[in-house]
VEXSEBA-591489 format. One record per residue (C-alpha): z, y, x. Coordinates in nm, 3 decimals, padded with zeros to 5 digits. Last residue first. Layout:
BEGIN
Z,Y,X
...
END
This chain:
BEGIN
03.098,01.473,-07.829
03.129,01.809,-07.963
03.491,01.723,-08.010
03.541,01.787,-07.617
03.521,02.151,-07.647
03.314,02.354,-07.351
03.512,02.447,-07.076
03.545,02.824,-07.036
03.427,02.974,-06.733
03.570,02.960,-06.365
03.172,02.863,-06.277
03.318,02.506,-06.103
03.517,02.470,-06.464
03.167,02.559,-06.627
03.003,02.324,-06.447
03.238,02.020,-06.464
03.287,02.068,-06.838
02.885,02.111,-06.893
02.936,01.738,-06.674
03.167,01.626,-06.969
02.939,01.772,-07.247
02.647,01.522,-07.127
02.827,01.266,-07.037
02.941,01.215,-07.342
02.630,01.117,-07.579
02.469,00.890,-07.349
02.823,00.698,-07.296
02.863,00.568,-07.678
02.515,00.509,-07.691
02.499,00.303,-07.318
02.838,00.200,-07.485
02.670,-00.029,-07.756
02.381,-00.088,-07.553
02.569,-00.254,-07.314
02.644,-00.077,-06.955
02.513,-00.151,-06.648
02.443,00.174,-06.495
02.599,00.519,-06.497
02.382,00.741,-06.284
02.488,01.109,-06.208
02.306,01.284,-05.988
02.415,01.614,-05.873
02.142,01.868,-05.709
02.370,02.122,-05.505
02.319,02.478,-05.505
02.552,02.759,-05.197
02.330,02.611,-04.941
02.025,02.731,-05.054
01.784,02.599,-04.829
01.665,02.290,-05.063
01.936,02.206,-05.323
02.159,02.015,-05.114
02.240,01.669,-05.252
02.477,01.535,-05.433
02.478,01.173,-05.575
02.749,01.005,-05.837
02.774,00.652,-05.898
02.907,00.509,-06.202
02.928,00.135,-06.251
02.953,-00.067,-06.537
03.051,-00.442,-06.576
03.405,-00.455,-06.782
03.376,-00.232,-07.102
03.648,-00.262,-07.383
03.540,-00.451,-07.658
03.732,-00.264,-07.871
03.570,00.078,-07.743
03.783,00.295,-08.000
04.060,00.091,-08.076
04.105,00.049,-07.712
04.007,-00.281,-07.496
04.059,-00.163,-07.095
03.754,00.017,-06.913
03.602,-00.055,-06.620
03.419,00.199,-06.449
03.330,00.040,-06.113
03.290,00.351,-05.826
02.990,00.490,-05.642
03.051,00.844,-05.469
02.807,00.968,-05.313
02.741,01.266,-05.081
02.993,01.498,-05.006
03.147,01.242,-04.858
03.040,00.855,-04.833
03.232,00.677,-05.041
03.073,00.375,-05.178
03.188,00.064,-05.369
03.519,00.262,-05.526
03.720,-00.032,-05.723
03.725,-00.016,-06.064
03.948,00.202,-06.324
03.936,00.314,-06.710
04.227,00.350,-06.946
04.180,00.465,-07.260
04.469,00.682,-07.379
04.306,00.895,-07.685
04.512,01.178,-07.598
04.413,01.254,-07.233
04.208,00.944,-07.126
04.336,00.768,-06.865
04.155,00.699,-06.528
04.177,00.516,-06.198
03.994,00.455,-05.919
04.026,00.244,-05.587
03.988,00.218,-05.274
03.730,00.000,-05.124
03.552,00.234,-04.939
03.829,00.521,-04.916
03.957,00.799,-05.152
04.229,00.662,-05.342
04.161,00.840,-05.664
04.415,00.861,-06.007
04.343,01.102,-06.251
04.484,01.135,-06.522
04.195,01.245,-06.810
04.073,01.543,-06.930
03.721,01.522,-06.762
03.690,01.872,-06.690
04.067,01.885,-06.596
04.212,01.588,-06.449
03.851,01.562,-06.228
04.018,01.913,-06.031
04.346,01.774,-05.990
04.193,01.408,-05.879
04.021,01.529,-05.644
03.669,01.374,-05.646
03.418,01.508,-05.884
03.542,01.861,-05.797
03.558,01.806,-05.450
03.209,01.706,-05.418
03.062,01.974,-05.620
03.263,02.252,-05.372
03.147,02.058,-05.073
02.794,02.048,-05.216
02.768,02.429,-05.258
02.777,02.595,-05.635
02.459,02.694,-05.876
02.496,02.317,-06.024
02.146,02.197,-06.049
02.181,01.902,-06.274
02.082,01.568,-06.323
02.153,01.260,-06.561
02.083,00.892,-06.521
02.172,00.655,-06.812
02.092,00.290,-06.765
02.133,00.024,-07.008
02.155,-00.363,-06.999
01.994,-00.611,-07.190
01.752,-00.742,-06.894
01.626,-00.407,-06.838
01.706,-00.082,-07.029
01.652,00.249,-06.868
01.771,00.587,-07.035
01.704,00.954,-06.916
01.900,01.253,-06.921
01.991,01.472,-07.240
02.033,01.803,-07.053
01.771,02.014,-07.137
01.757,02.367,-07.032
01.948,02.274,-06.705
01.562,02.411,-06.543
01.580,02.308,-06.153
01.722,01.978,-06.274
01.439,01.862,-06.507
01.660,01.657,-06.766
01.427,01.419,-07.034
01.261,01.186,-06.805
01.033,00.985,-06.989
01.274,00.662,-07.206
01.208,00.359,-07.079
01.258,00.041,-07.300
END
């Protein structure tokens, strides 16, 4: 099932993304101009002080190929990590996203990956096109995902913009 391309990333008017499924497992792939420079966008999706925030977790990042990542969920506790499969600053960042059994995800989730892409946005140094593509997932947490990321990367934004985050209950 293929689902047309919901997220134009010149226009953040819609920000649902797009889902893929082949051979029982979902993709979600979300875009954004973010009206701030790539080294800015990279450091915000990589230090761990700056992820601790608009993804209100502990952060945990040893940046290398092969390092690893490691995240727990501020209260709820889950505990995600995976080895980082590409580092390749500012542009991508591909990680496994593995996270432990919790009463909320009781199955826990042991196969996805999240990779995250900037690129300039044309001439304008000071916008970055991020790509966010969370793959391998079940369909249970492709649903569970699909309706997260969204608020977390309006977190990212507005915490880049020095604005207000937006509340995490909306997700």
């Amino acid at each position: 099932m293929n689902n047309p391309s919901l997220n134009d990333p010149k226009d953040n008017a819609s920000k649902a993304g797009t889902v893929n499924v082949d051979d029982g497992y979902a993709t979600l792939r979300y875009e954004r101009r973010v009206p701030h420079s790539l080294e800015e966008v990279w450091n915000a999706i990589t230090d761990p002080k700056e992820v601790s925030v608009w993804f209100s977790v502990k952060a945990r990042i040893d940046a290398r190929p092969g390092g690893s990542v490691e995240y727990i969920s501020v209260p709820a506790g889950k505990r995600i990590s995976g080895r980082i499969l590409v580092w390749d600053p500012p542009h991508v960042f591909e990680h496994e996203f593995h996270m432990d059994p919790h009463p909320q995800h009781p199955d826990g989730d042991a196969e996805s990956i999240v990779r995250w892409e900037l690129t300039r946005d044309g001439s304008d140094n000071n916008s970055t096109i991020l790509t966010l593509i969370h793959r391998r997932l079940t369909k249970d947490n492709s649903l569970r995902y699909g309706s997260g990321w969204p608020i977390y990367l309006d977190r990212l934004v507005a915490q880049l913009g020095g604005k207000r985050l937006p509340d995490l209950r909306k997700c």
